[in-house]
Steps between C-alpha positions, in 0.01 A plus 500: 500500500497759827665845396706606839718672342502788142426286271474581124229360317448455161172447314620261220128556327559904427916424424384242241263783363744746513738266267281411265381823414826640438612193294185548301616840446849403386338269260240737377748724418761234373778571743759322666359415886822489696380596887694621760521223793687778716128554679381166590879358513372124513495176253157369591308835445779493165353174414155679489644711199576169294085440508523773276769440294773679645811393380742795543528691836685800655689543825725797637810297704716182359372370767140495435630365180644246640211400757228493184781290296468264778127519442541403135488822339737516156443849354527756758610873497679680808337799408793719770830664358725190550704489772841396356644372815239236479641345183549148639193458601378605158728243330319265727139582431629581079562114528173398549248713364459778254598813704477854372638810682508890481833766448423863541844584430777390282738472899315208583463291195916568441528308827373201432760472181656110524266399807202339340509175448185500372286669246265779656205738327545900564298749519586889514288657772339811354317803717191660356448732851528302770916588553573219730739293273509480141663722183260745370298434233679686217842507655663325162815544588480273830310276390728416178783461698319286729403312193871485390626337797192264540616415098860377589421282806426141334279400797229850451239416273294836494161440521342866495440821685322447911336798675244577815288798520495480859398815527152386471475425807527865643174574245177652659264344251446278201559727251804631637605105461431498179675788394813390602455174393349640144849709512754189592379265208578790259794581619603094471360511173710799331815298669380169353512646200793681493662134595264287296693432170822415679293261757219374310437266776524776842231513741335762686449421844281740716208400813392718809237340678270842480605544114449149426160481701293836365612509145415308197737637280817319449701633158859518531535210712550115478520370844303634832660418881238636729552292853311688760172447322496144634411595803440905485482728837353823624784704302390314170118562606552904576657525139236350330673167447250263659204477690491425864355162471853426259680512773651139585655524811436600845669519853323322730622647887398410809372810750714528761341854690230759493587879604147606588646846565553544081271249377815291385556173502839343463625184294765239465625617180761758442738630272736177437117341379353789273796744450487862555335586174183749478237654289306778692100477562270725445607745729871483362605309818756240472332152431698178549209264434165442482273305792262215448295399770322197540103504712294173449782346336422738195784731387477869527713779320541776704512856354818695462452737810538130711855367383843450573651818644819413612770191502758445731692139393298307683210689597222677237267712675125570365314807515131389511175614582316455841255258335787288386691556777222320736427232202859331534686339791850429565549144381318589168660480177507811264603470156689752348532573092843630442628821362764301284477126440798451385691590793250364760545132304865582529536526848207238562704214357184311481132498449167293623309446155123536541510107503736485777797367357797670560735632234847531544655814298847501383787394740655818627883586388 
C-alpha cells in the first residue's frame, strides 16, 4: 500500500513482544493480567491479547466497554470514576457481560440507588500520590462510608480497592519508578489488610506502564492494568520504561517543504495526528517526536538535535542537519515515533500493520 497521507504504522512483531513479556511477568509473579485497551482502542490488536490468555480487560469510557463487548469481551473493568448520567448505558452493557466500575465518593454511588437493573462489580479508587482522582490511602472514614453505601445497593458487588500511580510518568529515571511504585504496593497492602477479614475475597488492583515495566516486585497486589506498554513511546523510553526498538508504532508523513534558510523541513502531520505532547532533548528544547529517515531503503534514527520542533495541526516542522537536509526530498516519507502513543492512536483512528492490513480501532462516540 502507497502512504500519501500520516499514516500510523504498527510493527505487529515488537507489539506481540511487548505482550508477551508483560503477560509472562503477570504470570511469573501470579497476578491477575487485566490490560488497559484505552491505548491501542481496537478488537483485532485485542484479539492478539487472547494468544496469551487474556481473559479480563480494562477500558476508561462505557463506551469502550461497550465497543470491546461487541468484540466478545465478558469481564471488563471501566477503570474511570463512573459517570452516573451514563447509567442506561451501563444497564445495557451489565446485561451482557461481567462489568465492574469505580466510586471515589459515596455522591456518586448514592445516585445510582433503584437504577440498576443489573448486577455490577465496584471498586473504590484509592490515591497513593498521584492526586488526580481517588480517596487517600488511609482516609478510613471515606472510604467506610463509601463502603456503606456500596453495602445497601443490591446491584454493587464490591470487588476491592483500584489505584494508578500515574505519577510515574513524570519520573527522571528507573529508580525513581521504582520508588514510587515500591511505595504504592505498600500502601495497598496496609489497606488490604485493614479490609481483609471483612472481605476475604477483595482485590488489589494497581498497573502503570513504567511501574509495571522496570520492577519485579509485585507484593500487595493481585491484578496489574498496564496498557501503554503494548505499544510504548518516547515518554515511556525517557523514563526508563522501554527501549527504543519497543516502540510499536510510528507516523509515517509525507514531506511537503524544505526551508533551506533553517535547515527545516516541513511535514504533513500536525497536531490533530501526534498531539501536542513533549519531552525535551538534550538541550532541554521542546521535542514532539523523533525522525526516522529512510537512504537505500534502510531505516535511519536520527539523533535528538534533528527532531520535531514544532506542530501546528496540520503541519510538523523538523529541525535537521545540512547533511540530512540535502539527503531527503519533498515527496519522501519520514516516519515519526511519537511522544505519546496513546493519544497519537487516538486521533489516528487507524493503523497500517507491518503486513499491510489495515486495522480499524474502535468506532468513535
Amino acid at each position: 500500500m502507497e502512504i500519501t497521507q500520516p499514516t500510523l504504522v504498527l510493527n505487529k512483531t515488537v507489539c506481540l513482544r511487548n505482550i508477551e513479556l508483560m503477560s509472562e511477568k503477570a504470570k511469573r509473579h501470579g497476578l491477575i493480567f487485566r490490560p488497559h485497551f484505552k491505548t491501542h482502542q481496537s478488537i483485532e490488536v485485542g484479539n492478539w491479547f487472547r494468544n496469551f490468555g487474556v481473559e479480563k480487560i480494562t477500558v476508561s469510557s462505557v463506551q469502550m466497554a461497550h465497543y470491546f463487548v461487541k468484540g466478545g469481551w465478558n469481564d471488563i473493568t471501566i477503570a474511570f470514576p463512573f459517570n452516573t448520567l451514563q447509567h442506561a448505558q451501563l444497564n445495557e452493557i451489565a446485561a451482557l457481560a461481567n462489568i465492574n466500575i469505580v466510586f471515589d465518593n459515596h455522591v456518586g454511588a448514592e445516585q445510582l440507588k433503584n437504577k440498576l437493573k443489573n448486577e455490577v462489580g465496584v471498586f473504590i479508587k484509592i490515591t497513593t500520590g498521584f492526586k488526580r482522582v481517588g480517596i487517600a490511602h488511609n482516609a478510613f472514614s471515606e472510604i467506610d462510608r463509601l463502603l456503606d453505601t456500596i453495602s445497601l445497593n443490591p446491584n454493587f458487588k464490591f470487588k476491592g480497592f483500584i489505584t494508578h500511580a500515574g505519577h510515574t510518568y513524570q519520573s527522571k529515571s528507573k529508580n525513581e519508578v521504582q520508588n514510587i511504585h515500591f511505595d504504592q504496593l505498600k500502601k495497598m497492602e496496609a489497606l488490604k489488610e485493614r479490609y481483609r477479614n471483612k472481605y476475604p475475597d477483595l482485590v488489589i488492583s494497581t498497573g502503570d506502564t513504567p511501574g509495571c515495566s522496570v520492577s519485579e516486585y509485585f507484593k500487595g497486589t493481585d491484578e496489574i492494568r498496564p496498557g501503554n506498554f503494548v505499544f510504548y513511546d518516547l515518554m515511556q523510553q525517557q523514563i526508563g520504561s522501554c527501549n527504543i526498538d519497543d516502540i510499536a508504532v510510528r507516523l509515517h508523513c509525507p514531506i511537503i517543504s524544505k526551508q533551506s534558510y533553517q535547515n527545516e523541513i516541513v511535514i504533513y502531520g500536525g497536531a490533530i495526528h501526534l498531539s501536542k505532547d513533549w519531552i525535551t532533548n538534550i538541550d532541554g528544547k521542546p521535542l514532539y517526536g523523533r525522525v526516522v529517515i529512510r537512504k537505500n531503503n534502510e531505516p535511519i534514527l536520527l539523533n535528538t538535535n534533528e527532531y520535531l520542533c514544532r506542530l501546528s495541526q496540520e503541519h510538523g516542522v523538523i529541525k535537521v542537519s545540512p547533511n540530512t537536509f540535502n539527503a531527503v526530498e519533498v515527496g519522501d516519507i519520514v516516519e515519526i515515533i511519537p511522544v505519546h502513543s496513546c493519544l497519537t492512536a487516538h486521533a489516528m483512528g487507524r493503523y497500517l500493520t507491518t503486513k499491510e492490513a489495515t486495522i480499524s480501532m474502535m468506532e468513535r462516540f
